[in-house]
C-alpha positions in Angstrom: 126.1 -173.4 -179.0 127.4 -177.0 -180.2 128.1 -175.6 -183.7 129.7 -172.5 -181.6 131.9 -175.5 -180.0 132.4 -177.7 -183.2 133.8 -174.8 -185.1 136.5 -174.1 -182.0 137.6 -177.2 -182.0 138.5 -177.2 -185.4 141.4 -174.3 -185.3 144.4 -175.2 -183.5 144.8 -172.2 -181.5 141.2 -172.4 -180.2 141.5 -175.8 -179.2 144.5 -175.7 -176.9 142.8 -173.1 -174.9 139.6 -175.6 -174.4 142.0 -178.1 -173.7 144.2 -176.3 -171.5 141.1 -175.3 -169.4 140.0 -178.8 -168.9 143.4 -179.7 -167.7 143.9 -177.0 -165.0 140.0 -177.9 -164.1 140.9 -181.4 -163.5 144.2 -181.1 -162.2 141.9 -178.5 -159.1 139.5 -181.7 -159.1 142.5 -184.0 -158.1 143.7 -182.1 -155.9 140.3 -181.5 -153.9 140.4 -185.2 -152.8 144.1 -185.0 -151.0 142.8 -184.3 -147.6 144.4 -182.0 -145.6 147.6 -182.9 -143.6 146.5 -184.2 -139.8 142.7 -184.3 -140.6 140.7 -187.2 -139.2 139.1 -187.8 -142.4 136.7 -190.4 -141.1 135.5 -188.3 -138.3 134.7 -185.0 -141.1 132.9 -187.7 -143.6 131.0 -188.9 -140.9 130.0 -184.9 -139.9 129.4 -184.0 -143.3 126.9 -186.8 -144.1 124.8 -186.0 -141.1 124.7 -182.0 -141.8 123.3 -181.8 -145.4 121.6 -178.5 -145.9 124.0 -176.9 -143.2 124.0 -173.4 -145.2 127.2 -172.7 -143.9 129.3 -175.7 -144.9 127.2 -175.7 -148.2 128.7 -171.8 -148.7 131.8 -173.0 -148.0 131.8 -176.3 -150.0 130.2 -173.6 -152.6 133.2 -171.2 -152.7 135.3 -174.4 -152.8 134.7 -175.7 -155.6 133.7 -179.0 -153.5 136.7 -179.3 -151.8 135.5 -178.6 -148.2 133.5 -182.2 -148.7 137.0 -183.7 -148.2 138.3 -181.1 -146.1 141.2 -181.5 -149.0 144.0 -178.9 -148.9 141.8 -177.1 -151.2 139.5 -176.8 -148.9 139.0 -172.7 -148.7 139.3 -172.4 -152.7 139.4 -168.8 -153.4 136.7 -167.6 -151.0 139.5 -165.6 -148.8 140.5 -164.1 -152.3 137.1 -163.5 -153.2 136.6 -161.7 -150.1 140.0 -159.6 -150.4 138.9 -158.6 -154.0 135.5 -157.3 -152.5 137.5 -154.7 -149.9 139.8 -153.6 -152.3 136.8 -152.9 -154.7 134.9 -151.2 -151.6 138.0 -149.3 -150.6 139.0 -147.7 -154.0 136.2 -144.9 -153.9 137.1 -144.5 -150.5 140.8 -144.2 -150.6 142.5 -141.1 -152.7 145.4 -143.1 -153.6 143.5 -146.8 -154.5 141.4 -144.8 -156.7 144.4 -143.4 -158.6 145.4 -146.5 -159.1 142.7 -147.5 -160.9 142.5 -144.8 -162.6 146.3 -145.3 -164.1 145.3 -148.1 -166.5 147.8 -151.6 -166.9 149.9 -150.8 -164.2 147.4 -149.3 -161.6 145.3 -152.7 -161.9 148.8 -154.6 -161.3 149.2 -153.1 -158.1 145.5 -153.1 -157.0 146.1 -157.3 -158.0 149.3 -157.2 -155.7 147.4 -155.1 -153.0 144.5 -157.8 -153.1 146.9 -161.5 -152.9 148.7 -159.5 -149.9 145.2 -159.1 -148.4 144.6 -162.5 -149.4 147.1 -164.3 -147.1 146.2 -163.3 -143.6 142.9 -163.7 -144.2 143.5 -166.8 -145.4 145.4 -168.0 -142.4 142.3 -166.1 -140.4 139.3 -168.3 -142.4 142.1 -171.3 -142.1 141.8 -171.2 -138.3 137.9 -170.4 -138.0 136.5 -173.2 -140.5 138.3 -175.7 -138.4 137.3 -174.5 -135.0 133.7 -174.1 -136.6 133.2 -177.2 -137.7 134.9 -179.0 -135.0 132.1 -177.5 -132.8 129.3 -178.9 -134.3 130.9 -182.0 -133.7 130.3 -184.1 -130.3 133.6 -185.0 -129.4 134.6 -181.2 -130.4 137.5 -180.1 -133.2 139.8 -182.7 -131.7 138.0 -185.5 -133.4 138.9 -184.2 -136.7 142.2 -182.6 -135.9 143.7 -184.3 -132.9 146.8 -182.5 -132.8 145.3 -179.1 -134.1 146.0 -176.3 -131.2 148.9 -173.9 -130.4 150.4 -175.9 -127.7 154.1 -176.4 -127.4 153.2 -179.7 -128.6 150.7 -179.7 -131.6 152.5 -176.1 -132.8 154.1 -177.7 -135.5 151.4 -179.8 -136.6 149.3 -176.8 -136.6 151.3 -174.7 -138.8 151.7 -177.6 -141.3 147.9 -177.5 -141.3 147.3 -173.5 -141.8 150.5 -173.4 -144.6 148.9 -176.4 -146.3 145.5 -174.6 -146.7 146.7 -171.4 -147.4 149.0 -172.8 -149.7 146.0 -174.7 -151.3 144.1 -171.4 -151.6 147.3 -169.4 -153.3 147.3 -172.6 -155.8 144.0 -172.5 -156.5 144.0 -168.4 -157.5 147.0 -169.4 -159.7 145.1 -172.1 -161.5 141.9 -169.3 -161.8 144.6 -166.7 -163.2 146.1 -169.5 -165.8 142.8 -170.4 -166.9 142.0 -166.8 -167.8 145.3 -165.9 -169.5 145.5 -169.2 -171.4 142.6 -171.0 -171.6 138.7 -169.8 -172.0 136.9 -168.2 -169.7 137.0 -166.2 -166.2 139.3 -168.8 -164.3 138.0 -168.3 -160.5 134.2 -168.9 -162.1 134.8 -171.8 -164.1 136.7 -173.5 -160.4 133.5 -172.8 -158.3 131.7 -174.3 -161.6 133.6 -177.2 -161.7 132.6 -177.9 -157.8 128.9 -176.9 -158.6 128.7 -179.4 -161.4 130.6 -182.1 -159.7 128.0 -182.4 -156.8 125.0 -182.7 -158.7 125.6 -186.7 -158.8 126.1 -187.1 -155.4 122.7 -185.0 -154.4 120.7 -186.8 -156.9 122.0 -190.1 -155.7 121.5 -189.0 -152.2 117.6 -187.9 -153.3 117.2 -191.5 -154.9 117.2 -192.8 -151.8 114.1 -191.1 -150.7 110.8 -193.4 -149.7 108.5 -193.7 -153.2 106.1 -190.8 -152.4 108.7 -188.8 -151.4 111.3 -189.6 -154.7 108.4 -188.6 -157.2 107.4 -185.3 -155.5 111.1 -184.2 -154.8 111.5 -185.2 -158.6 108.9 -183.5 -160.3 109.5 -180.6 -158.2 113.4 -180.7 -158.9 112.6 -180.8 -162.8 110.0 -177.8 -162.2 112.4 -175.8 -160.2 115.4 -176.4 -162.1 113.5 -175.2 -165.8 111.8 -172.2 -164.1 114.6 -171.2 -162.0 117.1 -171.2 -165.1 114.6 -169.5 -167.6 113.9 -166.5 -165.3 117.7 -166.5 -164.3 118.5 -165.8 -168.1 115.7 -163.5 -168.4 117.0 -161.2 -165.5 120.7 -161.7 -166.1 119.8 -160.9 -169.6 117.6 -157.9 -169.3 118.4 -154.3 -169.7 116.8 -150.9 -169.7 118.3 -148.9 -172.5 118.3 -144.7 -172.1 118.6 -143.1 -175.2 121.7 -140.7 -175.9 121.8 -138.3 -178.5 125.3 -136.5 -179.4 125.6 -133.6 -181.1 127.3 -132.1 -184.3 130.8 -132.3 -183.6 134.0 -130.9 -185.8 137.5 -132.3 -185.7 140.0 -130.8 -188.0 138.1 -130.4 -191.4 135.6 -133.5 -190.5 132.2 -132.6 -189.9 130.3 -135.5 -187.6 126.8 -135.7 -188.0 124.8 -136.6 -184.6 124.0 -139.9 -183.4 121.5 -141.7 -181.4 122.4 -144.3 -179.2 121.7 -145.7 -175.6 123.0 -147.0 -171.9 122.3 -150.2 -171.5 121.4 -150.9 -167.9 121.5 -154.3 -166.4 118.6 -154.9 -164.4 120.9 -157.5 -162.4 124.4 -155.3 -162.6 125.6 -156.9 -159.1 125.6 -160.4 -160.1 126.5 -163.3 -157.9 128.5 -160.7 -155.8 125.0 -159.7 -153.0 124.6 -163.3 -152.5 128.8 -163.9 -152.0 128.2 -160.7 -150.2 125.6 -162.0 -147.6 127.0 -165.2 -147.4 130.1 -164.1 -146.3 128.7 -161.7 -143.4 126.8 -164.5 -142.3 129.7 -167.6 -142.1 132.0 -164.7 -141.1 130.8 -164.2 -137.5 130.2 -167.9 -137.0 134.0 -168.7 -137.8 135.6 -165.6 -135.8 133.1 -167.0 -132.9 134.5 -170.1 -133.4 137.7 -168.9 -132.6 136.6 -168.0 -128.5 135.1 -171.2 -128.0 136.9 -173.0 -124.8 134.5 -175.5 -123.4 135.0 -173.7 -120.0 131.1 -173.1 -119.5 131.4 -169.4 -119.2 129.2 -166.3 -120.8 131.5 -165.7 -123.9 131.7 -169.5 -124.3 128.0 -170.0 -124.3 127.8 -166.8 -126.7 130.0 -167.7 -128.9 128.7 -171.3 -129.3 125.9 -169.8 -130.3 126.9 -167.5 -132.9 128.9 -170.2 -134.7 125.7 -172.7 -134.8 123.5 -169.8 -136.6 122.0 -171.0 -139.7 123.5 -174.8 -139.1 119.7 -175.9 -138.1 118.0 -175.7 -141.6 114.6 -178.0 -139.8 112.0 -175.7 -139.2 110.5 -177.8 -136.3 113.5 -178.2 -134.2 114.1 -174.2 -134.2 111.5 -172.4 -135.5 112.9 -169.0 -134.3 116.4 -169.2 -135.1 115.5 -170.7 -138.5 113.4 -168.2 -139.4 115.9 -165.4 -138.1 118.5 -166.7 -140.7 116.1 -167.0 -143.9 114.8 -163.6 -143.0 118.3 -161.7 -142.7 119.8 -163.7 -145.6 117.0 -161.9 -148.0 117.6 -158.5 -146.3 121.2 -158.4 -146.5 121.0 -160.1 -150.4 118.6 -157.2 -150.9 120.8 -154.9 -149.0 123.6 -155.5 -150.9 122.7 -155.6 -154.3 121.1 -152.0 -154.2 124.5 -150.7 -152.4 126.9 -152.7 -154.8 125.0 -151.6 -157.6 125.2 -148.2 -156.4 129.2 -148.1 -156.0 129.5 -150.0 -160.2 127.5 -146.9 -161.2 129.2 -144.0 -159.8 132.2 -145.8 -160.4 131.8 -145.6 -164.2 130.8 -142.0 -164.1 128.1 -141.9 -166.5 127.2 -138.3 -167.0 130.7 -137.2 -166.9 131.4 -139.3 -169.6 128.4 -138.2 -171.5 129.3 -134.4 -170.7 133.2 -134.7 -172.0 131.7 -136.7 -175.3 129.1 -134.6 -176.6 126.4 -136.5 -175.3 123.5 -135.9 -173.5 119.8 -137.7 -172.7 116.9 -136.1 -174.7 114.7 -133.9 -171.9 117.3 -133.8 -169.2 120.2 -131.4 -168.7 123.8 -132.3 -168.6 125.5 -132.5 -165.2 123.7 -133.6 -161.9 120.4 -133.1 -163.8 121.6 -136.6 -165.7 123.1 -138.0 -162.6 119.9 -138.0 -160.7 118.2 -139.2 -163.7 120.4 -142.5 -164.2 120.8 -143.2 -160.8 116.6 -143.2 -160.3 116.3 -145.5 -163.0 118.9 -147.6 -161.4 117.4 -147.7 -158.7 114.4 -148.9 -160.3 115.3 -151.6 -162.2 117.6 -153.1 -159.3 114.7 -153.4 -157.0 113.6 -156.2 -159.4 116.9 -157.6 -159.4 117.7 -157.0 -155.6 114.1 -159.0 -154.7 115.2 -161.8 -157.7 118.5 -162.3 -155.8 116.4 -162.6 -152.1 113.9 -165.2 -153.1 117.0 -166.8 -155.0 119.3 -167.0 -151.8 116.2 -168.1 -149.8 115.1 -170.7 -151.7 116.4 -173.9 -150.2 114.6 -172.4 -147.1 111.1 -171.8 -148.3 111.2 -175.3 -149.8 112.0 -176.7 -146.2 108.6 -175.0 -144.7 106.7 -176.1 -147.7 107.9 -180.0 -147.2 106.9 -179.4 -143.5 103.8 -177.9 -144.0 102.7 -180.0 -146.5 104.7 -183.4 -144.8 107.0 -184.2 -147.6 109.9 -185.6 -146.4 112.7 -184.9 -148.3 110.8 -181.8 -150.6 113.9 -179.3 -149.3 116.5 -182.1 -151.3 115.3 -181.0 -154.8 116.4 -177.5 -154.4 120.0 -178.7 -152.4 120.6 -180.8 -155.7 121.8 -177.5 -156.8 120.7 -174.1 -155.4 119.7 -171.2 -156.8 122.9 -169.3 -155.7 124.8 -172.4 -157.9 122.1 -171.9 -160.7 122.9 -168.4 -161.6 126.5 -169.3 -160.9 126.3 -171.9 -163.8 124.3 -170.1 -165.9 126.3 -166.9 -166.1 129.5 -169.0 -166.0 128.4 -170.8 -169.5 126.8 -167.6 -171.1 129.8 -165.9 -170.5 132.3 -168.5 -171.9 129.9 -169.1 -174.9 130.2 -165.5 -176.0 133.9 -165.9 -175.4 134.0 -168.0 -177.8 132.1 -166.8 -179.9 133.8 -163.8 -179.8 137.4 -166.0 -180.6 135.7 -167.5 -183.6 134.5 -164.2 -185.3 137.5 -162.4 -184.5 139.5 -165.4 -186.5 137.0 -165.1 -188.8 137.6 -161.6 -189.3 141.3 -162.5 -189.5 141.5 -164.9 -192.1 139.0 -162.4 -194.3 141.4 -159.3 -194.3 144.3 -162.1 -194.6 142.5 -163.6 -197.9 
């Protein structure tokens, strides 16, 4: 990897694409300090110190690239694009005319792109609204102590709208810098932004786990150490693994050329879903808390005790304060991650269109006939190999939460801050973040290679 990095440096080309990325990546981290226009920036400090391991401001804050810490104008990164990309993706088996589209090449995945930012926006305006009634709830004094002129009054109207087009805008900005990155620099832009966050928070939480009492500081360190090298090695191992099927085509003619048959195989990923279940998840559980947000009125009444309720699920990460509603959260976290990863995997799959493929190349799987014989036959091994990913991704999500009981049971304050140093959802982010931009360039560097040998 550092000769892989040397050698870049060394071409020009190669280099102003590093470079570029670490521009755009620090002009993002600048601008996730410039807090939001009418914010009450001590008031959301003060908030966000006292609610570490709040798993929905940590998703957020996640998604962010760290900008929710500040509440900055970047404050809702590219979650709302993140989430407009996962219903058009959803929506294009489902639709005649979205899967036409994708079907069209270039220009079909143009306007799928366009489709998606116009999706973007009013959802955008929609998360804008709910993350600040959200967290102003969890507040005492309610949303006006961070945004004291935040309502749609005649009064705070305009002050209100300068809030919402600031965010948005923030989020719009932020997709450009992700789209920049990828066309000009190295790597997948919108990953290497939520990277960027990740990494820049690990200071903070390992300054904030210093401060533990002595007995607590060498268990919460050993255990970070120990979760962080087993964590990463068996991330690698089931981001990395695959079940290969064997494909063997037959003799084929074209024109006065005779091809000889070949063996080869289909790689399947045991993890083919990703990050996506956990983003997935995540999302159906903040969702509901920040549309509930949106009917909180302080009147007292049913839908305003309701909805208070709604938006504080999974804010209470202490096992002892509420046993019942903590456990509620941890426990449909790992179903829906579960959930999700079998039924995402699912749509990639037919989506690709295996056996048709096969079929209209020649090919077919030693043992099993051509056609739904095939489809049956991937789809069960799919279905195999994603139930160790699917339960990988679960205990992965649920990690920060086990480690909470375990500290508990075993009376460690502090035990649940080695795994909020940087969680398992952040782990895989990272890892498949640099693997991927490793073989990118890697893949730059042979394909100059290459270059320069035909050239010579």
């Amino acid at each position: 990897m550092i000769e892989s990095v040397r050698a870049a440096f060394t071409l020009p080309d190669l280099r102003r694409r590093i470079l570029f990325t670490i521009g755009m990546l620090i002009i993002y981290r600048l601008l996730a300090n410039i807090p939001v226009p009418g914010v009450n920036l001590q008031a959301w400090l003060l908030f966000t110190s006292q609610q570490t391991g709040n798993s929905v401001v940590d998703f957020l804050d996640l998604l962010s690239g760290g900008a929710v810490s500040n509440f900055s104008v970047m404050a809702m990164g590219v979650y709302p694009y993140i989430t407009a990309s996962i219903i058009i993706q959803l929506l294009t088996p489902i639709i005649p005319q979205l899967e036409e589209l994708q079907s069209e090449g270039e220009t079909g995945r143009n306007k799928l792109n366009r489709y998606t930012y116009y999706l973007t926006v009013p959802l955008a305006f929609l998360q804008a609204i709910g993350q600040i009634r959200l967290v102003g709830v969890s507040l005492a004094g309610g949303v006006e102590s961070i945004m004291p002129n935040f309502g749609f009054t005649a009064e705070n109207l305009l002050p209100t709208l300068t809030t919402l087009v600031a965010m948005v805008g923030g989020t719009m900005f932020a997709i450009w810098i992700g789209e920049r990155i990828t066309e000009e620099g190295v790597g997948q832009g919108i990953s290497l932004i939520i990277f960027g966050g990740i990494v820049a928070g690990i200071l903070p939480s390992l300054g904030q786990m210093l401060t533990l009492e002595s007995t607590a500081l060498v268990f919460s360190l050993v255990t970070f150490l120990l979760y962080l090298v087993l964590t990463v090695l068996v991330i690698v191992i089931i981001q990395e693994g695959t079940r290969r099927i064997a494909v063997q085509y037959g003799r084929r003619v074209r024109g006065r050329k005779i091809y000889q048959g070949q063996s080869t195989y289909i790689p399947l990923k045991v993890n083919t879903a990703g990050m996506i279940p956990i983003i997935f998840a995540q999302s159906i559980l903040t969702f509901f808390p920040l549309i509930a947000g949106l009917f909180i009125s302080g009147s007292g009444n049913i839908i305003d005790r309701i909805a208070s309720a709604v938006s504080m699920f999974g804010t209470q990460q202490d096992p002892t304060v509420a046993p019942f509603a903590f456990a509620s959260y941890w426990v449909l976290y790992f179903l829906l991650v579960v959930a999700f990863t079998f039924f995402y995997t699912d749509v990639m799959i037919r989506q690709q269109n295996l056996p048709e493929t096969l079929q209209r190349q020649g090919g077919f799987i030693p043992g099993i006939r051509p056609g739904k014989r095939t489809e049956n036959y991937i789809m069960s091994v799919v279905r195999r190999i994603t139930l160790v990913g699917a339960l990988f991704l679960g205990l992965i999500a649920i990690l920060p939460g086990i480690m909470a009981v375990i500290g508990t049971i075993l009376q460690i304050e502090g035990l649940q801050q080695s795994v909020l140093v940087i969680s398992g959802s952040g782990l895989i982010i990272v890892v498949g973040v640099v693997i991927d931009t490793m073989r990118q360039l890697e893949a730059q560097l042979l394909m100059r290679h290459y270059e320069g040998f035909i050239k010579s």
